[in-house]
TORPATI-283187 format. One record per residue (C-alpha): x, y, z. Coordinates in steps of 0.25 Angstrom, whole numbers, padded with zeros to 4 digits, always signed. Example, Ala and Ser with C-alpha at 12.3 -4.5 7.8 and 13.67 -1.06 7.14 Angstrom:
residues 2
+0049-0018+0031+0055-0004+0029
END
This chain:
residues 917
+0000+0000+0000+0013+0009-0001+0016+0009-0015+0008+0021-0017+0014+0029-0008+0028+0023-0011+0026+0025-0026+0022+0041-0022+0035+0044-0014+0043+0037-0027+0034+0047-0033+0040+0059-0027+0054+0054-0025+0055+0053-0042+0054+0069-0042+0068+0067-0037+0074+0058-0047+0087+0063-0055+0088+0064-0071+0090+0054-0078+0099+0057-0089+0101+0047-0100+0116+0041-0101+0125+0043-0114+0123+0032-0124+0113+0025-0116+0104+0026-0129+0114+0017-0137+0116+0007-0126+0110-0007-0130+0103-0007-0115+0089-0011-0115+0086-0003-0104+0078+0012-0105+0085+0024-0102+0086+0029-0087+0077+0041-0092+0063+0030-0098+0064+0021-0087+0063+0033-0078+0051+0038-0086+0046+0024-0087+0047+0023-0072+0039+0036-0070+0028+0032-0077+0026+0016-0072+0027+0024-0059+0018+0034-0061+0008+0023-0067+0009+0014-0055+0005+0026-0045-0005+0033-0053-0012+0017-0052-0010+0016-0038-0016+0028-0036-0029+0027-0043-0035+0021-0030-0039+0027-0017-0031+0018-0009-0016+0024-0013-0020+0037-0011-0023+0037+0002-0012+0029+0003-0004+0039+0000-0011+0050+0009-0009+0041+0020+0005+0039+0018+0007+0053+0016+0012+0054+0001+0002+0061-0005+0006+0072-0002+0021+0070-0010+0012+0069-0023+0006+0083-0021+0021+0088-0018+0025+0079-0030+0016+0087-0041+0019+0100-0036+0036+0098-0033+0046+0102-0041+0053+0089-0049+0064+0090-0060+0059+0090-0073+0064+0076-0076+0054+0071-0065+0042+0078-0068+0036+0065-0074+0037+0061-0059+0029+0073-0054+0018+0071-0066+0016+0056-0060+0014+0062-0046+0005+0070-0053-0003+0057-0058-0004+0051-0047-0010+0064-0039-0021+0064-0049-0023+0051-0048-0027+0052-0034-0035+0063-0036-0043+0056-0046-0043+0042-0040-0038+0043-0024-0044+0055-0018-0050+0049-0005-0054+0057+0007-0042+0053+0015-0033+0058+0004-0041+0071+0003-0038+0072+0019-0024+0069+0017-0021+0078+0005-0028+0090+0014-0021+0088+0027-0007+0086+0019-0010+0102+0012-0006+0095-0003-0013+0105-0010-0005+0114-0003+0007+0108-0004+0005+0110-0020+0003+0124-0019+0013+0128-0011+0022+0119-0021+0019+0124-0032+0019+0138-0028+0033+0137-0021+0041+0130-0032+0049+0137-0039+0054+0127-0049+0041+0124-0054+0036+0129-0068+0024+0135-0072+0019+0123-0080+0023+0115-0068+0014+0121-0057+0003+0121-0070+0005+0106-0069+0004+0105-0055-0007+0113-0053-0015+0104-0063-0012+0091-0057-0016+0098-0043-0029+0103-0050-0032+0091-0055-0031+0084-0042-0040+0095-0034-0050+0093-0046-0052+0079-0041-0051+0081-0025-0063+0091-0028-0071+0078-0030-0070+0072-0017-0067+0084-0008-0066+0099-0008-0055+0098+0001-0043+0099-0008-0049+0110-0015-0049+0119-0003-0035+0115+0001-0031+0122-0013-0038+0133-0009-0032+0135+0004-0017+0133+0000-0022+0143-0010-0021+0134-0022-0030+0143-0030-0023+0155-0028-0011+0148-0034-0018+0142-0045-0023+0159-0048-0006+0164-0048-0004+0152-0057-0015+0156-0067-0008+0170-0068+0006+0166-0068+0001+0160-0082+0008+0147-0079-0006+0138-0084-0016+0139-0093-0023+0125-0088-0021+0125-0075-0035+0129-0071-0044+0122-0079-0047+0110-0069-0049+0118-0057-0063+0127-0060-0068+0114-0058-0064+0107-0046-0072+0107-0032-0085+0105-0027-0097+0110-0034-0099+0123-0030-0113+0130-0028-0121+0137-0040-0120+0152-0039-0132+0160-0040-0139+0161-0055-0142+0174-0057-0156+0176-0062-0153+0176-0078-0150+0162-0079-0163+0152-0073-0156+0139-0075-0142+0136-0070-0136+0125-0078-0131+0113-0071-0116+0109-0069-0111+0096-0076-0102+0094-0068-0092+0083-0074-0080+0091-0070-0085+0107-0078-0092+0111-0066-0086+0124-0059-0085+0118-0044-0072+0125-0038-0074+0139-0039-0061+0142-0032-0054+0136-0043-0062+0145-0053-0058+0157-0046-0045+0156-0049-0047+0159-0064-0055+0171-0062-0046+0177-0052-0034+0173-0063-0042+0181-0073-0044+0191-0066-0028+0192-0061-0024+0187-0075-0016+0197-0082-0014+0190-0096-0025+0190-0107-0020+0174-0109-0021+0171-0096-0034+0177-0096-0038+0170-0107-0035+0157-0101-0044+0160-0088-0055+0164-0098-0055+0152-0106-0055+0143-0093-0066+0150-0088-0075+0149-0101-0070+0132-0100-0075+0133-0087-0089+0141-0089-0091+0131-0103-0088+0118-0096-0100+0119-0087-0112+0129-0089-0115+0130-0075-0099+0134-0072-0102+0148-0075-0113+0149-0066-0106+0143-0054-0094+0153-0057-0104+0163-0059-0102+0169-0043-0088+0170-0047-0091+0181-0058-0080+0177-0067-0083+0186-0079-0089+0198-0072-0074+0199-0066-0068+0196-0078-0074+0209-0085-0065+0218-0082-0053+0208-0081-0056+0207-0097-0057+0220-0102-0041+0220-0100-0038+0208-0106-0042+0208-0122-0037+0193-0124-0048+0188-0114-0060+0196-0118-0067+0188-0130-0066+0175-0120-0071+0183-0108-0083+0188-0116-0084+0173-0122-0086+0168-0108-0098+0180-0106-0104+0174-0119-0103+0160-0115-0110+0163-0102-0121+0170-0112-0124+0159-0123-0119+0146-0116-0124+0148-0102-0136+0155-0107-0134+0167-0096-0134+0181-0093-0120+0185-0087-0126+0198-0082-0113+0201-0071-0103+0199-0082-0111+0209-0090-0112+0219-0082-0095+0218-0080-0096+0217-0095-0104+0231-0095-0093+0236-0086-0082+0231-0095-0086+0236-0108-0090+0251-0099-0076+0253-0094-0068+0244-0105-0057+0252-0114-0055+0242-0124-0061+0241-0137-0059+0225-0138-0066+0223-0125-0078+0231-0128-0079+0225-0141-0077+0212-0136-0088+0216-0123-0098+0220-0133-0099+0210-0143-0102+0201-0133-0113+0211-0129-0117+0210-0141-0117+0196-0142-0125+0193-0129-0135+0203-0133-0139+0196-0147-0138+0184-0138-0151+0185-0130-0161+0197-0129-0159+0197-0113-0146+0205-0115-0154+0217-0119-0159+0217-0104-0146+0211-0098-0134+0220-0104-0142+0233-0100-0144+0229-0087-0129+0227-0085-0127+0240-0092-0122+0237-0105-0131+0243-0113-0127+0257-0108-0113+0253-0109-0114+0250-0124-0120+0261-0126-0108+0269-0120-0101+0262-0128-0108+0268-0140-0107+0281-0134-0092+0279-0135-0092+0275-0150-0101+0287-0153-0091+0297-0148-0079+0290-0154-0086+0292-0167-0088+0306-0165-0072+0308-0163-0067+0315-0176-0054+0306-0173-0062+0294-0172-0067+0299-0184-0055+0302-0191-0050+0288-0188-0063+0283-0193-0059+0290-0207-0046+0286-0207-0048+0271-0205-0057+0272-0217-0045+0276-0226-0037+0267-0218-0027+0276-0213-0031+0274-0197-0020+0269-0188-0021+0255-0185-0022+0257-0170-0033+0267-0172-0042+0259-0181-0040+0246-0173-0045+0254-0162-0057+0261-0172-0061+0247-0176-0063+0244-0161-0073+0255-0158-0081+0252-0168-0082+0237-0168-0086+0241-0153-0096+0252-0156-0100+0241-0167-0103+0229-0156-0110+0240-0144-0118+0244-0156-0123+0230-0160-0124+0228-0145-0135+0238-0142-0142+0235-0154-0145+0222-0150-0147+0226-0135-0158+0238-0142-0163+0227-0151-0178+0225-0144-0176+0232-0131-0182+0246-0128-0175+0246-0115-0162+0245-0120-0164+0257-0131-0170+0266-0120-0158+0264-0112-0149+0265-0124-0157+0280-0127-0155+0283-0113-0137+0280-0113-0139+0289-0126-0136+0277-0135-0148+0281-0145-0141+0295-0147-0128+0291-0150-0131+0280-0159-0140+0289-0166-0127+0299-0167-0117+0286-0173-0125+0283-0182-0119+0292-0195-0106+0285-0193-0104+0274-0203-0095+0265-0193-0108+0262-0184-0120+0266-0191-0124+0254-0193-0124+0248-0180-0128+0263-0175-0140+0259-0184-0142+0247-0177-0145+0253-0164-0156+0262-0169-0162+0253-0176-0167+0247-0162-0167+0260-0156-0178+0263-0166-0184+0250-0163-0185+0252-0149-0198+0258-0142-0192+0272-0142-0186+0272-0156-0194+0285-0162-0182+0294-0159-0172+0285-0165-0177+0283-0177-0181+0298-0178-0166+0302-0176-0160+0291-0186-0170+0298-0197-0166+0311-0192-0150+0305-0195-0154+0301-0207-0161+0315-0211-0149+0323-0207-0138+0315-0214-0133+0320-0227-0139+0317-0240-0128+0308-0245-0127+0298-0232-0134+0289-0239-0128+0277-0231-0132+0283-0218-0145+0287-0223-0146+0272-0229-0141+0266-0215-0151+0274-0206-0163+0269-0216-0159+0257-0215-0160+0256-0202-0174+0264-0200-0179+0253-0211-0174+0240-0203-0183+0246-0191-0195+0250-0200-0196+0237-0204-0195+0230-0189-0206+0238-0182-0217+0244-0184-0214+0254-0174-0204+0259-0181-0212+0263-0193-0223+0272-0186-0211+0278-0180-0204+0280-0193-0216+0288-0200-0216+0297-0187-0202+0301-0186-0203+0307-0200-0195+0294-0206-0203+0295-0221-0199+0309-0221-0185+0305-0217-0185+0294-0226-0189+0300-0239-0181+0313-0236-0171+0304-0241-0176+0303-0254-0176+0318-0254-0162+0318-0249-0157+0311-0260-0162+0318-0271-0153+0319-0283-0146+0306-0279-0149+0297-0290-0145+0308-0301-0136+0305-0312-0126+0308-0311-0127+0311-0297-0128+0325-0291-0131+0333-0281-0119+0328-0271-0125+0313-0274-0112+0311-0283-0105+0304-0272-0116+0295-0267-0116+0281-0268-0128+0277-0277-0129+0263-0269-0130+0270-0257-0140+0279-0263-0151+0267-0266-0147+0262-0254-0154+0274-0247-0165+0274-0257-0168+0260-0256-0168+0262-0239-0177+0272-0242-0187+0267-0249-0186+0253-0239-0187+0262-0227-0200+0270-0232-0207+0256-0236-0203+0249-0223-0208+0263-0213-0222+0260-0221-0223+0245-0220-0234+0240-0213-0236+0255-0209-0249+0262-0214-0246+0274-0207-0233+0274-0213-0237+0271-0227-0247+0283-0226-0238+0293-0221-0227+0290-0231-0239+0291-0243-0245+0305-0238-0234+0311-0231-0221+0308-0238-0230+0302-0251-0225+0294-0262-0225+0306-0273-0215+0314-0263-0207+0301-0263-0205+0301-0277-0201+0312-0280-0190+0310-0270-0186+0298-0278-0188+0306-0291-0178+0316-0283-0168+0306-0284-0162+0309-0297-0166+0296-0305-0179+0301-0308-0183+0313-0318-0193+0324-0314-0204+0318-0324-0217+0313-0317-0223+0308-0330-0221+0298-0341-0218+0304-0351-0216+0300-0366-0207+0290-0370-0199+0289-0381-0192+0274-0379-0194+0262-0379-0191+0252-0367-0178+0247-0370-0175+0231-0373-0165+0230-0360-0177+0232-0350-0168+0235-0339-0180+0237-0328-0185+0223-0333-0183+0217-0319-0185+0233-0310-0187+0225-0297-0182+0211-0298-0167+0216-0300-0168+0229-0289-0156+0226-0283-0149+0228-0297-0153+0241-0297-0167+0237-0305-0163+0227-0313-0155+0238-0323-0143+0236-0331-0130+0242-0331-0135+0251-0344-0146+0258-0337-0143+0273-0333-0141+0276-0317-0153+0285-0317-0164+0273-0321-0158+0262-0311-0159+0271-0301-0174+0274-0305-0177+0259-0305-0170+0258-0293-0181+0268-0285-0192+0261-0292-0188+0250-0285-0188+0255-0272-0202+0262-0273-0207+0249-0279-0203+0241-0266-0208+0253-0259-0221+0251-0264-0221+0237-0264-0213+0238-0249-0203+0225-0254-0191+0231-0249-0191+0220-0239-0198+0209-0248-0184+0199-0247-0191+0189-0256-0197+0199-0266-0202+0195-0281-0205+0204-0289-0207+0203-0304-0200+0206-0316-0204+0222-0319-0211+0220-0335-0208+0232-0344-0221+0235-0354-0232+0225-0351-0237+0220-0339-0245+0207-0332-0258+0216-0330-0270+0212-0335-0276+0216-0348-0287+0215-0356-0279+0220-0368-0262+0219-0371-0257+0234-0372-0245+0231-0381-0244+0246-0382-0227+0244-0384-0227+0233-0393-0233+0243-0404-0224+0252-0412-0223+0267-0405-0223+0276-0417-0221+0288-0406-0208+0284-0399-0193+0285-0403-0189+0272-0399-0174+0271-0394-0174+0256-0389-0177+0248-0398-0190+0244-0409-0204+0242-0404-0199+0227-0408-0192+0227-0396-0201+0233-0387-0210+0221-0392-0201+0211-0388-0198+0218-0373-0215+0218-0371-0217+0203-0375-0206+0199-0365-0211+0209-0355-0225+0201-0356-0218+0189-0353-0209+0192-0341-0223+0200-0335-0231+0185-0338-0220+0178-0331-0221+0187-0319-0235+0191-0318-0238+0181-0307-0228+0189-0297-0232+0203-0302-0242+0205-0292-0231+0201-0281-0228+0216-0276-0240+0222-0267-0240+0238-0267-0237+0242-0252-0235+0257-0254-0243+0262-0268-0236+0275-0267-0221+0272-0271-0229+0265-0283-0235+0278-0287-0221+0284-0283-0215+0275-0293-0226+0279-0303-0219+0293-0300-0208+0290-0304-0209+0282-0315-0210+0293-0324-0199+0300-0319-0189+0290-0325-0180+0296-0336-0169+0293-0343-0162+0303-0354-0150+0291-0358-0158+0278-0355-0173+0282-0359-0177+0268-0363-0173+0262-0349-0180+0274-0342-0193+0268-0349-0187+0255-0347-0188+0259-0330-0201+0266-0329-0208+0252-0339-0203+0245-0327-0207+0254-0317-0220+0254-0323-0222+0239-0323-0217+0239-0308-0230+0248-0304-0238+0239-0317-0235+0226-0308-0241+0233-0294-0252+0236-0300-0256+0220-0301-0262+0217-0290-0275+0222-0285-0269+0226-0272-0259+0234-0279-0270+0240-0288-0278+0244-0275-0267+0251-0269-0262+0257-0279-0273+0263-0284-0276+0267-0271-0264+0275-0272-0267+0281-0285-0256+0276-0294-0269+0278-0305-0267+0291-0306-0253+0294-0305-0253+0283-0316-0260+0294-0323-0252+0305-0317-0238+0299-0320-0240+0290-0332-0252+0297-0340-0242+0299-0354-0240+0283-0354-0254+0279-0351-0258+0287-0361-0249+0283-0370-0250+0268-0375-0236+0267-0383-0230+0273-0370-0219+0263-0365-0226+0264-0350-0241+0265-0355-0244+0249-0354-0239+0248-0340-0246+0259-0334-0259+0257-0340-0260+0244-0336-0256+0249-0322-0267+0258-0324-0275+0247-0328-0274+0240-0316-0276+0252-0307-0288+0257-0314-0294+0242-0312-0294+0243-0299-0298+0258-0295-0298+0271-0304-0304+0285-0301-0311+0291-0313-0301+0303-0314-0290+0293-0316-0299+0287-0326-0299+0300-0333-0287+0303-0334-0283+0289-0339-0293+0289-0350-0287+0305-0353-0274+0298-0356-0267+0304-0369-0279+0314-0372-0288+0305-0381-0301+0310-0385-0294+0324-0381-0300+0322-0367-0287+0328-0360-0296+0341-0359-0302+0337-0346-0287+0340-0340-0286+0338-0324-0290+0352-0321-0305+0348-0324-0307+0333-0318-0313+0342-0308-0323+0349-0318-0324+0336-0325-0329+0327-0313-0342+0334-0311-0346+0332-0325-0360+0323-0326-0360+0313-0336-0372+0320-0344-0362+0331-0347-0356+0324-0359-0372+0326-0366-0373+0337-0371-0379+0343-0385-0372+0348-0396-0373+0364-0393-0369+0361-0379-0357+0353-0385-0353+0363-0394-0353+0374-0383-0345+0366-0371-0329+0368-0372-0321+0366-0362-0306+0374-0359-0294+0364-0358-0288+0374-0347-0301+0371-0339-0303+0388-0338-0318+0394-0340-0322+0398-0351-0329+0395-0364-0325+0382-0365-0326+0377-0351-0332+0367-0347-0339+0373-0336-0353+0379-0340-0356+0394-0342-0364+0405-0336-0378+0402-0339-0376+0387-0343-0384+0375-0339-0373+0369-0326-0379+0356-0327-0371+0353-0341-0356+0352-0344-0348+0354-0355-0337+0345-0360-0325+0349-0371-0327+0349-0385-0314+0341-0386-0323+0329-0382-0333+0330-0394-0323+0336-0403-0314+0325-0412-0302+0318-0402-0290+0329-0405-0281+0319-0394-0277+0304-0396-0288+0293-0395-0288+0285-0384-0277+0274-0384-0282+0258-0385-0274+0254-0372-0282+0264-0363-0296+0258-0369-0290+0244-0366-0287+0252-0352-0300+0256-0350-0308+0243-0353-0297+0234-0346-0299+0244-0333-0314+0240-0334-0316+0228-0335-0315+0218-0323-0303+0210-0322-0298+0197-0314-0312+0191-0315-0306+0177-0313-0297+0178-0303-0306+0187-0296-0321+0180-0299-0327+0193-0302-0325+0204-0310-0319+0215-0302-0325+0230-0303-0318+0238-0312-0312+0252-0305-0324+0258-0313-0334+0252-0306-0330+0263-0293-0335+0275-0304-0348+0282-0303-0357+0278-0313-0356+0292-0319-0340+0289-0319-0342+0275-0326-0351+0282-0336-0342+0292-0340-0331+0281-0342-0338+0273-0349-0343+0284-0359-0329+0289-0361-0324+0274-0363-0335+0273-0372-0329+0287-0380-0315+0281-0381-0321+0268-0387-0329+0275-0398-0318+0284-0400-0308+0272-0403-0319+0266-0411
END
């Protein structure tokens, strides 16, 4: 029962054996005998083998505490040996864990206590001079180890270290940087200690695993935050941090029973100094937050006071993006990183960036980074503001995002105001614009958005990109709330909005003018098209809206702020043409090929593309598609269109005796029309796709429809308005289009506008607008528009009844057209509508109850007779259409006459067939 103790005391005897040095020539001896040196080692490990064996019971142990040569083991791993012996110290370092793993028995515990081991290790280990760093790293290990398994059977040994201040040690060994290891076992040896209180934003605590990652000796953890908090080197540092964040992700609940420690909230200010260890110190913050699924409200309030008092760029920009991170991460950090003050420290932050970019140096550096001329030093430290402004920015914009407690708060620290002052500079508008975009959002959001379209107002005519931004932004909120849009109309934004227009007058001129000659015509639509997008979304689903813009702003006033522009002559009627459309049809496609600048070729002149380019935008404007992701619209047909007919009007496809044709043979015009037919046949099923929202920007388009000129390319200038005119000719296919747009009196500005081509059939636009005029008339038409289109061209010289004497001619009875052949001769009638003796009033004396009517209508026809398509017009406009689709036949737009109207129209229809007759 000796060997044990026999084979110990060998054991410790062996650190005192000599070198053995190798003979000469030994090697080429014939000897079958090893070297001195192998059968040394050989011996070291068979004895090493034979005590770890023995020792793996209880029995030898305590054999060994009884016979008091324990103790030499624990004086063996911690003595100083020669370095030709240290295989002799590693084995006596074997056989110590062995023990502890296998051996540990109450009476060895005792006996390992009363002899002060522990101590004995220590004081070894701190008193030797000899011994190398790596050496006491080694040591302390193999002592670690053992405490590690004592924990399991006593908490003895554990306090024994504390008391001969084996911690402590273990701290001054950390900072002497001899280990980077050593520590890694210890967290986790002791008892289990108690949970420490859960703060009220976590309701479940997760259960330990146990299985060796549980936290259970806190004194051992304490080491490593007092080592960080002593540690003077950022790898040091490091180190502590990645032990830390091993410990918090072996065991979820590890966090919460180091959570009375208040690791990290002490760390805070610790880190601000040390830029190695902040990305994994704010690592550990987030893995508290996804992975544990927890509020760290302590550590972010020390956060708070970091970033408030922290003078390095890195570390704030580190700081904030994990703000900003947290804050996306869940909506409760709204509410959390307010309370703990952040959000008036973030908006310091942006007071800070705000007076930086009002320094003329800053400025200055600003302008000479952009020709790369700065000093490297000075645009590192550039780039470092504003990637921090950039993050506090992105920061508030989410804590804002939903929360009119936060935006009242971030008016009250003067966020709203200082925001509203950055916003002109290029380097942060966007983000700037980010913030007031939930400001405007917010309950209290009038203001706001009042003072960006007062920005917006008072910048010069040629920040197109600020403009652009700035609408941009009022468009994303138009379209999120409804809120936002009563608001809009009553802050004056239509009047803002369309001031613009106004603004840019002479803009699109060729070439450009009027300090325009440096603008960016990309940037220009840009604006344009924000424009128009940000007048259709204020009136989306807005009736108040929709009837403020058409009464008060109005769609006539709007274009003539297009016409303004510089694309557009100051024509307001067709007028005669002289062309023919051209073969190319470059407007063939106006709408499919928008973003191609309308479906134009490299051979068409600025000033037209441009044009095409503004029908477009009305067109969506009326139709409000700027938003429609998925949008089909039809091939735009030239000449002929899908609407139905009881007659083909093939008014082109005859020859034109009156026009000086630059473009080719009425061959050709032929060829373009049947193929025209064919394409409109393909398409006709999707021609009633588009639904007229806004009517006015159709008449607006109406408008400026003849306004399109061109002196170089006159053909494509008919080309354009053919398309135009086909655009309005496919709205008007659908009876709620025809509804609406009648009700917006698109009739009579067709008469207005267009009365040379209606009354003209060889006219290149005539067959689109009379069929549009077809339509309209089929579903409502007053009689005075009637009138006027049957006046078209003076036939039968009836041009005499001009408008100044609708009036006069409204109250005449329908008898008044009988009269004899005395009374006949004697009525006249003055074409300048003055009193006299041919005026149609009666004189002094007369009988009142008679009228008289103009000679010119009983005289012989002195104008042209009336043309065949307007007859066709007329019946077609009479008779009931769709009677199988509908069932029945549907009222005529005459059947809403008096029957002293419908008599008078049926006398003059009758007239007209007589005369054609």
């Amino acid at each position: 029962m000796s060997v044990p103790s026999t084979l110990v005391k060998c054991l410790y005897l062996f650190f005192d054996l000599p070198h053995m040095a190798e003979a000469p020539g030994a090697s080429q001896t014939q000897t079958p005998e090893l070297p001195q040196a192998d059968r040394r080692a050989l011996l070291q490990k068979v004895f090493a083998q034979i005590l770890v064996k023995l020792c793996s019971f209880v029995s030898p142990a305590e054999e060994l505490a009884q016979k008091d040569d324990l103790q030499l083991l624990f004086s063996a791993i911690t003595s100083w040996c020669p370095p030709h012996n240290l295989p002799w110290r590693k084995s006596a370092g074997q056989v110590l864990t062995t023990i502890s793993r296998h051996g540990l028995s109450v009476n060895v515990i005792k006996y390992i206590h009363e002899k002060e081991c522990l101590a004995t290790c220590i004081q070894n280990m701190q008193q030797s001079d000899d011994l190398s760093p790596l050496e006491i790293v080694e040591m302390f290990a193999g002592l670690s180890c053992f405490l590690k398994d004592s924990s399991d059977v006593s908490q003895t040994l554990l306090d024994d270290f504390r008391m001969c201040q084996g911690y402590t040690f273990l701290c001054d060994l950390m900072l002497s940087d001899a280990s980077d290891h050593l520590w890694r076992d210890g967290s986790q040896t002791g008892r289990s200690h108690h949970w420490s209180p859960l703060p009220p934003a976590r309701p479940v605590l997760p259960q330990p695993s146990g299985k060796g990652h549980t936290v259970r000796n806190l004194q051992s953890f304490s080491v490593l935050q007092n080592a960080f908090l002593r540690a003077k080197t950022s790898r040091l540092t490091g180190t502590l941090l990645d032990a830390i964040g091993n410990i918090y992700a072996a065991d979820h609940a590890n966090y919460f029973i180091l959570e009375a420690q208040h690791t990290l909230s002490q760390f805070a200010d610790k880190v601000a100094k040390l830029p190695d260890a902040q990305t994994k110190y704010f690592d550990l913050l987030e893995f508290v937050v996804f992975s544990l699924n927890y509020v760290p409200c302590k550590e972010l309030f020390s956060v708070s006071v970091l970033l408030k008092g922290s003078t390095s760029y890195t570390c704030s920009i580190t700081a904030t993006r994990t703000l900003l991170k947290l804050s996306r991460h869940d909506a409760v950090f709204s509410d959390v990183l307010r309370e703990v003050g952040l959000l008036e420290v973030l908006v310091n932050l942006l007071h800070k960036y705000a007076a930086l970019l009002k320094d003329p140096a800053t400025q200055q550096q600003t302008q000479s980074q952009n020709n790369e001329q700065g000093d490297c030093k000075n645009s590192s430290v550039a780039e470092e503001q504003k990637q921090l402004a950039w993050l506090v920015m992105e920061t508030l914009t989410v804590l804002l995002q939903g929360s009119n407690t936060n935006a009242g708060l971030f008016r009250e620290f003067g966020g709203a105001r200082c925001v509203h002052n950055i916003v002109k500079y290029d380097q942060c508008r966007e983000h700037a614009l980010m913030i007031i975009q939930q400001l405007v959002l917010s309950s209290s959001g009038d203001d706001d958005m009042g003072t960006l379209l007062g920005l917006m107002h008072s910048a010069s005519s040629t920040e197109l990109q600020l403009k652009t931004d700035i609408l941009q932004t009022l468009l994303a909120v138009l379209r999120e709330s409804h809120r936002t849009r009563t608001v809009f109309r009553k802050v004056g934004g239509f009047v803002y909005v369309t001031s613009l227009l106004v603004a840019m007058e002479r803009s699109l001129c060729q070439p450009p003018c009027h300090g325009w000659e440096r603008a960016n015509q990309n940037q220009v639509f840009e604006l344009l098209h924000t424009v128009f997008c940000t007048l259709t979304a204020a009136m989306r689903y807005e009736p108040a809206n929709s009837h403020f813009f058409r009464t008060e702003i109005q769609y006539e006033k709007l274009a003539d702020a297009v016409r303004l522009l510089g694309c557009f002559s100051e024509a307001k009627k067709v007028g005669v043409r002289g062309v023919f459309p051209s073969n190319a049809q470059p407007f063939l496609r106006l709408l499919e090929d928008d973003g191609a600048g309308g479906g134009t070729g490299d051979n068409i002149c600025p000033t037209l593309k441009h044009c095409s380019k503004l029908f477009i935008y009305l067109h969506k404007m009326a139709t409000d598609s700027f938003d429609s992701r998925a949008e089909q619209v039809p091939p735009c047909l030239t000449h002929e269109t899908s609407l139905p007919s009881p007659w083909g009007t093939p008014a082109l496809a005859r020859k034109r005796h009156g026009y000086q044709g630059t473009s080719g043979p009425p061959a050709g015009v032929r060829a373009l029309t049947d193929l025209n037919m064919k394409l409109q046949l393909a398409n006709s099923s999707s021609s009633s796709d588009s639904v007229v929202i806004h009517p006015g920007a159709g008449l607006a388009m109406l408008d400026l429809l003849a306004s399109v000129s061109s002196d170089s390319q006159p053909e494509h200038a008919l080309d354009l308005q053919l398309a135009v005119a086909n655009i309005l000719q496919l709205l008007v296919h659908s009876e709620r289009n025809q509804q609406i747009l009648c009700e917006a009196g698109l009739h009579s500005r067709l008469l207005q506008r267009c009365s040379l081509a209606l009354g003209d059939e060889e006219h290149p636009l005539h067959p689109p607008l009379q069929r549009m005029f077809e339509r309209l008339a089929s579903q409502a038409l007053q009689p005075m528009a009637l009138r006027e289109f049957l006046r078209l061209g003076n036939p039968l010289n009836c041009g005499a009844w001009d408008k100044k004497l609708l009036k006069q001619y409204r109250v005449h009875k329908p008898s008044s057209l009988s009269y004899d052949a005395e009374m006949r001769n004697s009525m006249t009638i003055s074409m300048e509508g003055c009193f006299g003796p041919d005026t149609v009033f009666p004189a002094a004396g007369e009988d009142n109850s008679q009228y008289r009517i103009s000679r010119s209508l009983v005289r012989s026809a002195e104008g042209s007779t009336v043309p065949l398509t307007r007859v066709k017009c007329l019946v077609s406009m009479t008779t009931p259409h769709d009677i199988r689709l509908h069932g029945s036949a549907v009222t005529p737009a005459f059947g809403s006459l008096t029957p002293r109207w419908r008599a008078l129209g049926f006398q003059k229809s009758l007239c007209y067939f007589l005369l054609i007759l």
